[in-house]
N, C-alpha and C positions, 0 to 999 in steps of 0.2 A: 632812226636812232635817236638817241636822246638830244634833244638841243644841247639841255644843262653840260651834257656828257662831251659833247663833242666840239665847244666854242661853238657854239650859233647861240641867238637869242634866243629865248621860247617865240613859237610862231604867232605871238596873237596877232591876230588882223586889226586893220587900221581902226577899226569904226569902233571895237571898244574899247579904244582912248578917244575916241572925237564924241559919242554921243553920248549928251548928259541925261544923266535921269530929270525929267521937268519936275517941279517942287507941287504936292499934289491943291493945295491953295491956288495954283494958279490955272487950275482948268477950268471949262467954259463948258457945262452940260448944256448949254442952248446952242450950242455950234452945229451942223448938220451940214453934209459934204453937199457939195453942187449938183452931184451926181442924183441927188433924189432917194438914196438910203437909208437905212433906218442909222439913227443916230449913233453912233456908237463911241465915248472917249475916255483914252485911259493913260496910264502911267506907263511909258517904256519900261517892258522886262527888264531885272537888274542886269548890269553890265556885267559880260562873263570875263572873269580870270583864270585864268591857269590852277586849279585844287592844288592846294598843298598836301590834305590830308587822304587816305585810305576810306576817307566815307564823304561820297557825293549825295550833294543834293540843289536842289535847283528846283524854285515853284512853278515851272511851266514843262510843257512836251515840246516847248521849240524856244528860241533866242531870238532875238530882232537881230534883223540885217539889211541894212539900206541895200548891200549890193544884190541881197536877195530878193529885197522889193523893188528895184528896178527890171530886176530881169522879169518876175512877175507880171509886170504891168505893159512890158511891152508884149511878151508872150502871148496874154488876154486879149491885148488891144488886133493883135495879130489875127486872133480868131473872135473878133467881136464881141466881147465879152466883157463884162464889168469886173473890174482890178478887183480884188478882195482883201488885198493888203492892206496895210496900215500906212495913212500918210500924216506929216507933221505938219500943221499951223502954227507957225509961232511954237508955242509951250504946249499946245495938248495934241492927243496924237488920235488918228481918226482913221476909223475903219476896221477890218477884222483881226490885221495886225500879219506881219509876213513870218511865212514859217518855212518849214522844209520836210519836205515829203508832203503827204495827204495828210489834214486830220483824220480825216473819214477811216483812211485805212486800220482795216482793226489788227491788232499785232505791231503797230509803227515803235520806229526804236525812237526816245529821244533824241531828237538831235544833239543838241546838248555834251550828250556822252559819247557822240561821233566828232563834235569838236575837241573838245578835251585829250581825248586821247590821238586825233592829231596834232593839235599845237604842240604836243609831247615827242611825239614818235617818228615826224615828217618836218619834209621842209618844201619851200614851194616848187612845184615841178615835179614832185616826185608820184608815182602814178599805186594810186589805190583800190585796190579789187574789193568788191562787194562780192561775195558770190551767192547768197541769199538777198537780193535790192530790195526787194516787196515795192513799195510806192517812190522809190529814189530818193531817200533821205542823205542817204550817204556820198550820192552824186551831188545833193545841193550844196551840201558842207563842203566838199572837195570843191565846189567852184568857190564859196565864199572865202574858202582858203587858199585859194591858185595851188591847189592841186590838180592830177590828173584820175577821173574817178571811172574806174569800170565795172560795169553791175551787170550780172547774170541773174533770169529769176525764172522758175517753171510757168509762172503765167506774172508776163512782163507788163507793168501797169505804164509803161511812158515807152516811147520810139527808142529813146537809148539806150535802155534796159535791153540784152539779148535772151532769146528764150536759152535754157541752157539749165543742164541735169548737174547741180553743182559735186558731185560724184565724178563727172569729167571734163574738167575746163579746157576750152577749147586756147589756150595760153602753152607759150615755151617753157622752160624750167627756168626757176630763177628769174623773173622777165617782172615781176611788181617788187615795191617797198615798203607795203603794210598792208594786211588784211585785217577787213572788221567783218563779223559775222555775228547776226543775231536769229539763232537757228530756231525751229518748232521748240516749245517746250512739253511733246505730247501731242495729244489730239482735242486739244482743247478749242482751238481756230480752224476754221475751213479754209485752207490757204490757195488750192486749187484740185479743180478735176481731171487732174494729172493723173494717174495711176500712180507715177514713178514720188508723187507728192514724201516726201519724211514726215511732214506733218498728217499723216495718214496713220501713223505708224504710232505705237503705245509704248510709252514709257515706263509703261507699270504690267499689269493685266498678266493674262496666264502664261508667257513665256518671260516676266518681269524684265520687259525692253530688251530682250536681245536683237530686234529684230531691228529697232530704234539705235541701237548703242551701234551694232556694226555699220550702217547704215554713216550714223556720222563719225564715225571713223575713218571710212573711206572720204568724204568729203576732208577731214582733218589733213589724211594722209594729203588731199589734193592741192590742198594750203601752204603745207610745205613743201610739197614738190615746186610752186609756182613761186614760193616765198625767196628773195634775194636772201644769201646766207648775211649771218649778224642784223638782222631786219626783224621788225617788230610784229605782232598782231594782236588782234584782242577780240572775244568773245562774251556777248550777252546775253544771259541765260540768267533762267528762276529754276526753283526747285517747282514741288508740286504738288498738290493734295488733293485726294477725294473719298468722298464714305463711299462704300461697299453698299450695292444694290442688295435690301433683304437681311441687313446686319445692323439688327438696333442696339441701342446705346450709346453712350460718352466712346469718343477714341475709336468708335468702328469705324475707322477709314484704311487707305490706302497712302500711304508719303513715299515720293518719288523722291531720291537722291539725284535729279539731272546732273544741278552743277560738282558736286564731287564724283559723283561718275564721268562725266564730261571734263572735268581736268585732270584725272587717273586718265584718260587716254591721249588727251595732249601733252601729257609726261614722256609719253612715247617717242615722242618726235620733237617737242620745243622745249625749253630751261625755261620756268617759271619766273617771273619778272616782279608782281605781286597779285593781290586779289583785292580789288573792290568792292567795297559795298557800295548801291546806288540805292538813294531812298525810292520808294513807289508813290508817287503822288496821286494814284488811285481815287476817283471820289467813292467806286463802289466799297471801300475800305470803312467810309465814315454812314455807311445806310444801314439804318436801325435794326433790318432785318436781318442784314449780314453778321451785324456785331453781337445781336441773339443766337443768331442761329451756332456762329463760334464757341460763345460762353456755354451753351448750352450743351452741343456735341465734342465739348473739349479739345479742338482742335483751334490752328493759327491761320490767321488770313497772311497771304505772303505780303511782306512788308518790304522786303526787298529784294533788287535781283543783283545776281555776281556780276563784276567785270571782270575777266582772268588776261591779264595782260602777259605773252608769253616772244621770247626770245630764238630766231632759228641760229644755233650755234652746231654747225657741221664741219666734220673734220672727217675723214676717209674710212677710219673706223665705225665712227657713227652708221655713215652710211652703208657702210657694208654689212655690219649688224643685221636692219633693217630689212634687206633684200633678200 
């Protein structure tokens, strides 16, 4: 529930009040770790706050977190490996820099906006379901928050991740205090060669996603069956666009309504809380090609994606409705 709401503080963690941004004058591009790597030194990521406003943005796909580079580094050293993380000399900071989840993995949610919306909606202790993990983003944040993080995924990329058909969680009713889910937006990503995969499934195309919509619906339904009543969640989704194979012209595409599709069916089940905008910090956004090819076929590169932050508010009616 709300910190604001309910007497608690907002939940930010310790480290951003303790770590300063270093002043960029005082870095040392001749510095080079012991370790034998290639050089690499930069400015600590800005220190994260709690958004006041309806439109996130944020210049990275991850945050610095000492507790995150610690655990990192042991993790590695475990399996003989070179730390990847970012460590501090003095004022400059050295190395790849620590993050949460995979870079590599394609489809990763911000971490970022997996903070955010717990320092908002949790408190420490409280146990949080992922049921789409992909590379465990949202397990990292939940540690760097002393939360409790559970993540099901069809093809589970870390040991704590469980494999599992987010369609039926293997959980009691009512048994978590917030869900985040950052679902397929389409068939645009290979996510796994699962049969049972959603991201398999078309958003658009000759049955115009029914097959996709019902699909997360059931998963929605699964969300709040598991969701503690008066408890939060939130969802991160893009819309969608593509030209029509065989259809020239400006405007021969296809636009997928995900995210207002996707919260018409969350309507069903949760009271709406608000809706974010999250900037996309995208590089394929700023390539020459892409931005011709837009102007030219008159269509929009997507610049942002939704957060729909939503409320489970049950009362005996409700649920009977439903059933």
């Amino acid at each position: 529930m709300l910190a604001a709401r309910c007497g608690h503080e907002p939940a930010v963690s310790s480290y951003t009040r303790c770590v300063p941004r270093p002043p960029r004058d005082r870095f040392d591009s001749s510095r080079r770790p012991d370790r034998g790597e290639t050089p690499f030194v930069r400015e600590l990521r800005p220190q994260l706050r709690i958004f006041p406003t309806t439109l996130w943005e944020y210049p990275s796909q991850h945050y610095d977190s000492p507790a995150m580079r610690e655990s990192q580094k042991s993790a590695r050293r475990e399996h003989d490996a070179q730390p990847r993380v970012l460590e501090i000399e003095g004022d400059a900071v050295v190395g790849a820099g620590s993050m949460q989840g995979e870079k590599d993995y394609v489809g990763a949610t911000p971490s970022w906006i997996i903070w955010q919306l717990l320092s908002r909606y949790t408190r420490e202790g409280d146990t949080v379901l992922d049921p789409m993990c992909g590379s465990g983003t949202t397990l990292d944040v939940c540690r760097d928050l002393t939360r409790t993080g559970v993540g099901f995924d069809l093809n589970p990329q870390r040991p704590e991740i469980k494999r599992n058909d987010s369609r039926a969680l293997p959980l009691k009713n009512e048994s978590v205090d917030f869900v985040f889910i950052d679902p397929p937006y389409s068939t645009h990503v290979e996510y796994s060669d699962d049969d049972r995969c959603i991201g398999k499934l078309d958003s658009g195309g000759a049955d115009h996603g029914k097959a996709y919509y019902r699909a997360m619906e059931e998963v929605i339904r699964e969300m709040h069956r598991v969701l503690k009543n008066r408890r939060y969640m939130g969802l991160y989704v893009s819309d969608s666009w593509r030209k029509r194979k065989g259809e020239p012209g400006a405007g021969s595409g296809e636009f997928m309504p995900i995210g207002f599709e996707l919260f018409a069916i969350m309507r069903k089940y949760f009271t709406p809380v608000d809706i974010i905008c999250c900037v996309r910090h995208n590089k394929k956004l700023e390539y020459g090609n892409w931005r011709k090819a837009a102007e030219e076929g008159n269509f929009f590169l997507r610049g942002f994606n939704y957060c729909f932050i939503m409320k489970k508010v049950e009362d005996a009616n409700e649920s009977k409705s439903r059933s």
